[in-house]
PQR file with spaces between the fields and no chain letter, atoms N, CA, C, O and H, PARSE charges and radii, in Angstrom:
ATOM       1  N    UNK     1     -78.833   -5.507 -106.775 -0.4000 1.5000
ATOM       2  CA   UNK     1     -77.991   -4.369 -107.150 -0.0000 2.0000
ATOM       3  C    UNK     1     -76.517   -4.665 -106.879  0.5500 1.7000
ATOM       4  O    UNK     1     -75.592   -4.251 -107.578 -0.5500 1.4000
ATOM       5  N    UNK     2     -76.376   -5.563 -105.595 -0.4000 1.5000
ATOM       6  CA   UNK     2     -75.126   -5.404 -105.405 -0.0000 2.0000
ATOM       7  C    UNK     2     -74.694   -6.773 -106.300  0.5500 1.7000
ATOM       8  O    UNK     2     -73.499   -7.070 -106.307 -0.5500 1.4000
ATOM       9  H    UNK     2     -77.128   -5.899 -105.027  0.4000 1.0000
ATOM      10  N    UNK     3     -75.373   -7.368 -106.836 -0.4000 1.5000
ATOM      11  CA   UNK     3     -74.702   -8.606 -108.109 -0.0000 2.0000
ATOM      12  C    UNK     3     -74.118   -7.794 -109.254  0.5500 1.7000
ATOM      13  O    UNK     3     -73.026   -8.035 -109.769 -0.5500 1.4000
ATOM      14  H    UNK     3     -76.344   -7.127 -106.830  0.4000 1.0000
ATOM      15  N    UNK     4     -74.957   -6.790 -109.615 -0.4000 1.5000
ATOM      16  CA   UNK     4     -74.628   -6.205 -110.612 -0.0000 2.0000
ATOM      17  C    UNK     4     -73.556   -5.628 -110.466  0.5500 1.7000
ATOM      18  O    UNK     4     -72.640   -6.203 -111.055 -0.5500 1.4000
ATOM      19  H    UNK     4     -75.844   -6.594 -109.196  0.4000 1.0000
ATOM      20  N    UNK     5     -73.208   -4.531 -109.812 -0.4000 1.5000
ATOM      21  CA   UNK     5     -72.073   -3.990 -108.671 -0.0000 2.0000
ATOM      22  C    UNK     5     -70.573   -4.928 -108.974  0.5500 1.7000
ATOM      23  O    UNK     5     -69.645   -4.632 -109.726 -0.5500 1.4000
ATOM      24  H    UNK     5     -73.952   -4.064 -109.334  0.4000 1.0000
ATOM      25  N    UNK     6     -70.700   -5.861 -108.295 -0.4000 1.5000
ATOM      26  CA   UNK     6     -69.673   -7.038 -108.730 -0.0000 2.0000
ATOM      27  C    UNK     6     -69.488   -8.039 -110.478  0.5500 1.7000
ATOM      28  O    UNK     6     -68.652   -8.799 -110.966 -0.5500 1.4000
ATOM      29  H    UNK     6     -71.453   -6.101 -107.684  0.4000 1.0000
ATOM      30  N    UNK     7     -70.482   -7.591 -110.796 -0.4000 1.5000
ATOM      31  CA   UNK     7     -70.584   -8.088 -112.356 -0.0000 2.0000
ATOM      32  C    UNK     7     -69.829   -6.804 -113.042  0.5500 1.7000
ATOM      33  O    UNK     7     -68.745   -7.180 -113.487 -0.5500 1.4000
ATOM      34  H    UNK     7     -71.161   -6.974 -110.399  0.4000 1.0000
ATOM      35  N    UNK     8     -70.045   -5.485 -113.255 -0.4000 1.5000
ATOM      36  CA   UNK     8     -69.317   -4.646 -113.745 -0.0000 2.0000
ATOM      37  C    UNK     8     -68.103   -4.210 -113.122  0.5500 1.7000
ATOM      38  O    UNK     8     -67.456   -3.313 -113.662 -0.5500 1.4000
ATOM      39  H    UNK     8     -70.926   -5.180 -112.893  0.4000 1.0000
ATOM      40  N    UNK     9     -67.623   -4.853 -111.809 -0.4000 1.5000
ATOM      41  CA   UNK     9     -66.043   -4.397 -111.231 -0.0000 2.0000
ATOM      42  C    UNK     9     -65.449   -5.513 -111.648  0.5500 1.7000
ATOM      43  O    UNK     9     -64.259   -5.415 -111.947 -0.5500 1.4000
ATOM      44  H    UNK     9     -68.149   -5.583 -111.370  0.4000 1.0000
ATOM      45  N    UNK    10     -66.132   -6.873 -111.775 -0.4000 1.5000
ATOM      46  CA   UNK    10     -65.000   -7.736 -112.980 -0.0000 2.0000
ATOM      47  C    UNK    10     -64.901   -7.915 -113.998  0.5500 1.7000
ATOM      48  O    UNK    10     -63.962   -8.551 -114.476 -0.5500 1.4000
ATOM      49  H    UNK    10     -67.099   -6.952 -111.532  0.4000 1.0000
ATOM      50  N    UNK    11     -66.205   -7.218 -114.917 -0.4000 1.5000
ATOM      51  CA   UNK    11     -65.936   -6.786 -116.148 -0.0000 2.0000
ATOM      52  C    UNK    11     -64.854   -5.941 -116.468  0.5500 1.7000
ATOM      53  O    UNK    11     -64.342   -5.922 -117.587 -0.5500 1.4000
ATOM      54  H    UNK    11     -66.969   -6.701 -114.529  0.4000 1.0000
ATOM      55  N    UNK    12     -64.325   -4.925 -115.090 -0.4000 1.5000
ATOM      56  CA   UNK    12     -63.306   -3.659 -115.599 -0.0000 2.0000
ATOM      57  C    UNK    12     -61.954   -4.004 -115.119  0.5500 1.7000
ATOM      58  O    UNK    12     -60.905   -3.537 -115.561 -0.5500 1.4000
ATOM      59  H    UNK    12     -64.741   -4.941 -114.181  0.4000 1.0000
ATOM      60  N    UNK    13     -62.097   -4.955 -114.074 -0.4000 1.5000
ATOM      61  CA   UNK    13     -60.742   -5.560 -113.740 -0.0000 2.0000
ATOM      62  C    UNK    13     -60.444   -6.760 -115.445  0.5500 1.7000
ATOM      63  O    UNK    13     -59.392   -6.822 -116.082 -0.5500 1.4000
ATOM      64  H    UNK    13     -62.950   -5.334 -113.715  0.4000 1.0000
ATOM      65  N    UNK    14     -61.502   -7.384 -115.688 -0.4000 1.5000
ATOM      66  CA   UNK    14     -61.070   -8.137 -117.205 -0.0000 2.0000
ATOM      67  C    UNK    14     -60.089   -7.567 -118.020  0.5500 1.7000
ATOM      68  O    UNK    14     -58.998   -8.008 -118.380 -0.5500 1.4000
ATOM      69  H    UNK    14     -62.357   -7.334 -115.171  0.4000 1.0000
ATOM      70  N    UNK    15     -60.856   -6.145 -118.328 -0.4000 1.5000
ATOM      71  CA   UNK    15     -60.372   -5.180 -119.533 -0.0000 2.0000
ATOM      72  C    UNK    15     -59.504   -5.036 -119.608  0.5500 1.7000
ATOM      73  O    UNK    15     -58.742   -5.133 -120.569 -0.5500 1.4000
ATOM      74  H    UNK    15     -61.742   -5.786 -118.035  0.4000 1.0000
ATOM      75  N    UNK    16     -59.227   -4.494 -117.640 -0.4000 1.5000
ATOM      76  CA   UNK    16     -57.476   -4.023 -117.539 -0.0000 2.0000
ATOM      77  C    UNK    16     -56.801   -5.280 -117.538  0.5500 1.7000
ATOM      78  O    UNK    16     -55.803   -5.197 -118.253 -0.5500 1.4000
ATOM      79  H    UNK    16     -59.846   -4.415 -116.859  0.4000 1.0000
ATOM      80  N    UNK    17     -56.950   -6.532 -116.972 -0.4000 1.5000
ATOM      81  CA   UNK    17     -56.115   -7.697 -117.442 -0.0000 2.0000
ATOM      82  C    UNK    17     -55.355   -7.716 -118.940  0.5500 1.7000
ATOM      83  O    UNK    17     -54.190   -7.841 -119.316 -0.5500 1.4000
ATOM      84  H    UNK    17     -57.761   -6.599 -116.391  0.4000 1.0000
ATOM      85  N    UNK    18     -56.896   -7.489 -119.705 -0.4000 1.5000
ATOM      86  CA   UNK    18     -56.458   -7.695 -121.023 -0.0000 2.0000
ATOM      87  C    UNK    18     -55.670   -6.787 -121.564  0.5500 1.7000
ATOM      88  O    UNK    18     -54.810   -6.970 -122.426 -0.5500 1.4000
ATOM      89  H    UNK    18     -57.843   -7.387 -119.400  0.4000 1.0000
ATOM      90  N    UNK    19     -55.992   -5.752 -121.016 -0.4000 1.5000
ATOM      91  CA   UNK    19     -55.171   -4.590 -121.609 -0.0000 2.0000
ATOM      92  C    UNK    19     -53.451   -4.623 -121.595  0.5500 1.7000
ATOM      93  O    UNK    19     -52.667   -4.503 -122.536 -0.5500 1.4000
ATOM      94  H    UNK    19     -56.690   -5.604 -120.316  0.4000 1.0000
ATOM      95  N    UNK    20     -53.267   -4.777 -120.539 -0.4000 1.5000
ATOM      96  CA   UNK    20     -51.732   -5.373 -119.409 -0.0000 2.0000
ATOM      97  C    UNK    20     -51.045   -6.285 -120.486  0.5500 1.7000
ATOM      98  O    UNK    20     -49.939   -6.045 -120.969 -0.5500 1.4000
ATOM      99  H    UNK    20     -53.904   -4.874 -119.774  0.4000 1.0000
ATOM     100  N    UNK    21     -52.025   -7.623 -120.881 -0.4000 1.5000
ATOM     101  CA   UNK    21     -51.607   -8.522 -121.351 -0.0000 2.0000
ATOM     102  C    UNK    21     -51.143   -8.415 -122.582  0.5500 1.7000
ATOM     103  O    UNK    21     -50.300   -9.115 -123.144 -0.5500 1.4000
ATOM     104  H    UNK    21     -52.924   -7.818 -120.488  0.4000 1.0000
ATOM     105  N    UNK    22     -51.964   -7.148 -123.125 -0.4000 1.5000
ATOM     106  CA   UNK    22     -51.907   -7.107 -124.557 -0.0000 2.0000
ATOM     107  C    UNK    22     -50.597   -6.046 -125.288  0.5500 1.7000
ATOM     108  O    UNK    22     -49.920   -6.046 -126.316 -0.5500 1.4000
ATOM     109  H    UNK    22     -52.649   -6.580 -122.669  0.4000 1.0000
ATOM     110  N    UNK    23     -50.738   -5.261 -124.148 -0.4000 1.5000
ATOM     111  CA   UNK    23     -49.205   -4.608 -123.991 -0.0000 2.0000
ATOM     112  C    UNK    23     -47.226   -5.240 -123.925  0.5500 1.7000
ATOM     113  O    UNK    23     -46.167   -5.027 -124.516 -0.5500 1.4000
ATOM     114  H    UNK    23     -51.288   -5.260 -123.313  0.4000 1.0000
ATOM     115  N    UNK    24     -47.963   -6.378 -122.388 -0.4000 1.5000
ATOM     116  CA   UNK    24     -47.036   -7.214 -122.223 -0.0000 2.0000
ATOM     117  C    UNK    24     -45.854   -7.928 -123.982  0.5500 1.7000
ATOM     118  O    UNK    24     -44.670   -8.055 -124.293 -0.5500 1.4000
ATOM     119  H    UNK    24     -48.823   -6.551 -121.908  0.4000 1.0000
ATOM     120  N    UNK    25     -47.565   -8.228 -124.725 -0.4000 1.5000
ATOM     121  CA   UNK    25     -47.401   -8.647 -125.766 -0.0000 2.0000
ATOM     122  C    UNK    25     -46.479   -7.927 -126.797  0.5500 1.7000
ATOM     123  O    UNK    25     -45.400   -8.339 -127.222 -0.5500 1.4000
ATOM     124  H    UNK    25     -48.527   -8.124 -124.473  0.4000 1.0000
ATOM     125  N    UNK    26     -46.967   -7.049 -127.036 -0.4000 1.5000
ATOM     126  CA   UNK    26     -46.361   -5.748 -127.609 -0.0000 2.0000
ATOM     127  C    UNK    26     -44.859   -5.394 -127.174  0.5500 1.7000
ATOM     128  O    UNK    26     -44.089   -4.841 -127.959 -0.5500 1.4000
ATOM     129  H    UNK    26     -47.844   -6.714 -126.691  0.4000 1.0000
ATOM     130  N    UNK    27     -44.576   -5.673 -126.152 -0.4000 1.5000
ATOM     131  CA   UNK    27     -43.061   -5.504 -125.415 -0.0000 2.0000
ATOM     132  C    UNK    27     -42.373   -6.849 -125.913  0.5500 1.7000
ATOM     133  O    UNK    27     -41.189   -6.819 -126.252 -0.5500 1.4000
ATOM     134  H    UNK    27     -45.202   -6.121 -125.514  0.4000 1.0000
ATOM     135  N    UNK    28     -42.972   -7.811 -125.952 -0.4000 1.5000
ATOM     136  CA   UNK    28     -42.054   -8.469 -126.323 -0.0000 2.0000
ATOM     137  C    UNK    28     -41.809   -8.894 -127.480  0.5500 1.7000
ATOM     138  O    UNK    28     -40.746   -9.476 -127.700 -0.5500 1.4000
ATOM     139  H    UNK    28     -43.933   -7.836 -125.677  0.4000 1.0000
ATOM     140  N    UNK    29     -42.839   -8.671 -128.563 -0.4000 1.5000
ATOM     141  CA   UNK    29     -42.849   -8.488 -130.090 -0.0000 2.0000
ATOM     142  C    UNK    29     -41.793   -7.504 -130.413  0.5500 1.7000
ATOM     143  O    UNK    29     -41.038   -7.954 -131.275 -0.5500 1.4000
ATOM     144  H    UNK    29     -43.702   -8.198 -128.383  0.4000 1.0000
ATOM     145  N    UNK    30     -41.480   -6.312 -130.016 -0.4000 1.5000
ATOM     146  CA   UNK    30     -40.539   -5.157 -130.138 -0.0000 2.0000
ATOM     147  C    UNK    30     -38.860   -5.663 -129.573  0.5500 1.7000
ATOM     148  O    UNK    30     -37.759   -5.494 -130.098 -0.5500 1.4000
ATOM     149  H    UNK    30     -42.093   -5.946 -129.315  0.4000 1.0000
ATOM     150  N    UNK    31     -39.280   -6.349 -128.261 -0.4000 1.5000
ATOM     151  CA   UNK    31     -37.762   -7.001 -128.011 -0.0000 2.0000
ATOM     152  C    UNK    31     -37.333   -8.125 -128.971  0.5500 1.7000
ATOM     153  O    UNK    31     -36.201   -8.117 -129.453 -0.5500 1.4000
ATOM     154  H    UNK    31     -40.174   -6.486 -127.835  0.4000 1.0000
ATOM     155  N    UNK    32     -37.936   -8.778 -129.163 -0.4000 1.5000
ATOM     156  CA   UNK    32     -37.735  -10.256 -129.652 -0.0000 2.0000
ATOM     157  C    UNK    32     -36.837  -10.364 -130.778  0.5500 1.7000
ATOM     158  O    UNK    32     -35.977  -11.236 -130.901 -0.5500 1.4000
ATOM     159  H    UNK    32     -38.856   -8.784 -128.771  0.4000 1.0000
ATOM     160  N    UNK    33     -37.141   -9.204 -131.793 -0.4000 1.5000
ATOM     161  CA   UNK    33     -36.372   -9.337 -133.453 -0.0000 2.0000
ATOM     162  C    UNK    33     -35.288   -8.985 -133.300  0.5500 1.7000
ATOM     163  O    UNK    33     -34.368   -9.477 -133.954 -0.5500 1.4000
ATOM     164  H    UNK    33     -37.840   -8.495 -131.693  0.4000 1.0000
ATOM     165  N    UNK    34     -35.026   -7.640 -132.014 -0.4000 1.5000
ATOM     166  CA   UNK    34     -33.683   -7.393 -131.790 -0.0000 2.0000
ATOM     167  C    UNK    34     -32.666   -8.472 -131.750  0.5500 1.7000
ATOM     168  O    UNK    34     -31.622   -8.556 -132.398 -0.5500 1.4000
ATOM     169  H    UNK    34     -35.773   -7.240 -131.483  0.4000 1.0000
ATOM     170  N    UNK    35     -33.158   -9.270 -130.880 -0.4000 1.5000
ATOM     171  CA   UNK    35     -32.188  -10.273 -129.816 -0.0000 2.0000
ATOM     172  C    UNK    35     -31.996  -11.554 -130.782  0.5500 1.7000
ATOM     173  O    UNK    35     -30.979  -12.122 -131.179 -0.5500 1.4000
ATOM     174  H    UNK    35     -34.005   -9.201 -130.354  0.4000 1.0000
ATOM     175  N    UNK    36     -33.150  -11.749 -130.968 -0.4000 1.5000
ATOM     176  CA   UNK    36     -33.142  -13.533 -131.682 -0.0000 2.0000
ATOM     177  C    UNK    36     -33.331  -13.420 -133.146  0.5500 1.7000
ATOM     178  O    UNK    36     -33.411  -14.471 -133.782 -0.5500 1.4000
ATOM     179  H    UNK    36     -33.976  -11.287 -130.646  0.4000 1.0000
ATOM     180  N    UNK    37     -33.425  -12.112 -133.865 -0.4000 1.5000
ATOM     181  CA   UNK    37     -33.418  -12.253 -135.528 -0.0000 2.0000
ATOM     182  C    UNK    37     -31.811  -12.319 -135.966  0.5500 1.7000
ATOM     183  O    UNK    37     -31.546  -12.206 -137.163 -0.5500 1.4000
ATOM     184  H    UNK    37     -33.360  -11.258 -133.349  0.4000 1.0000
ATOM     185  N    UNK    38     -31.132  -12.436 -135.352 -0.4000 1.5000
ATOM     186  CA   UNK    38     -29.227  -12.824 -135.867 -0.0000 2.0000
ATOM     187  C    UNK    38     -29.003  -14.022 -135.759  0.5500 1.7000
ATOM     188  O    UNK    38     -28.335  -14.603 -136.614 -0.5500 1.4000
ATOM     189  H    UNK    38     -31.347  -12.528 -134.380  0.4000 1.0000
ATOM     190  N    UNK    39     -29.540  -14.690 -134.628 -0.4000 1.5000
ATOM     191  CA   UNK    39     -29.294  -16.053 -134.274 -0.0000 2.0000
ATOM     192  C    UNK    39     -30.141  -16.848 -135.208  0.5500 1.7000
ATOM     193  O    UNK    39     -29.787  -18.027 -135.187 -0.5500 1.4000
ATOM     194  H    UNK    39     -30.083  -14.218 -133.933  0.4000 1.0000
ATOM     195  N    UNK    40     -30.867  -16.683 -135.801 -0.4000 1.5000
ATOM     196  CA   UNK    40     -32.100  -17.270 -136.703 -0.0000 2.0000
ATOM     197  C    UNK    40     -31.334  -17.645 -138.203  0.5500 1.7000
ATOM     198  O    UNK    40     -31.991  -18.119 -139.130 -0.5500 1.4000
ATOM     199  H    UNK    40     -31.155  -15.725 -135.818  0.4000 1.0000
């Protein structure tokens, strides 16, 4: 029980990784054209 326990609390820590990451992403897709589409 307690494998399982630890199998689904790093399944939900994953998610939120990914989630974070996928945001992160998103922030800098939105900054990026500002700054560096003149210099291009």
């Amino acid at each position: 029980m307690a494998v399982v326990a630890v199998i689904l609390l790093n399944a939900a820590f994953a998610f939120a990784q990914e989630r974070q990451a996928e945001l992160a992403v998103e922030a800098l897709a939105a900054y990026l054209p500002a700054t560096a589409g003149g210099a291009a």
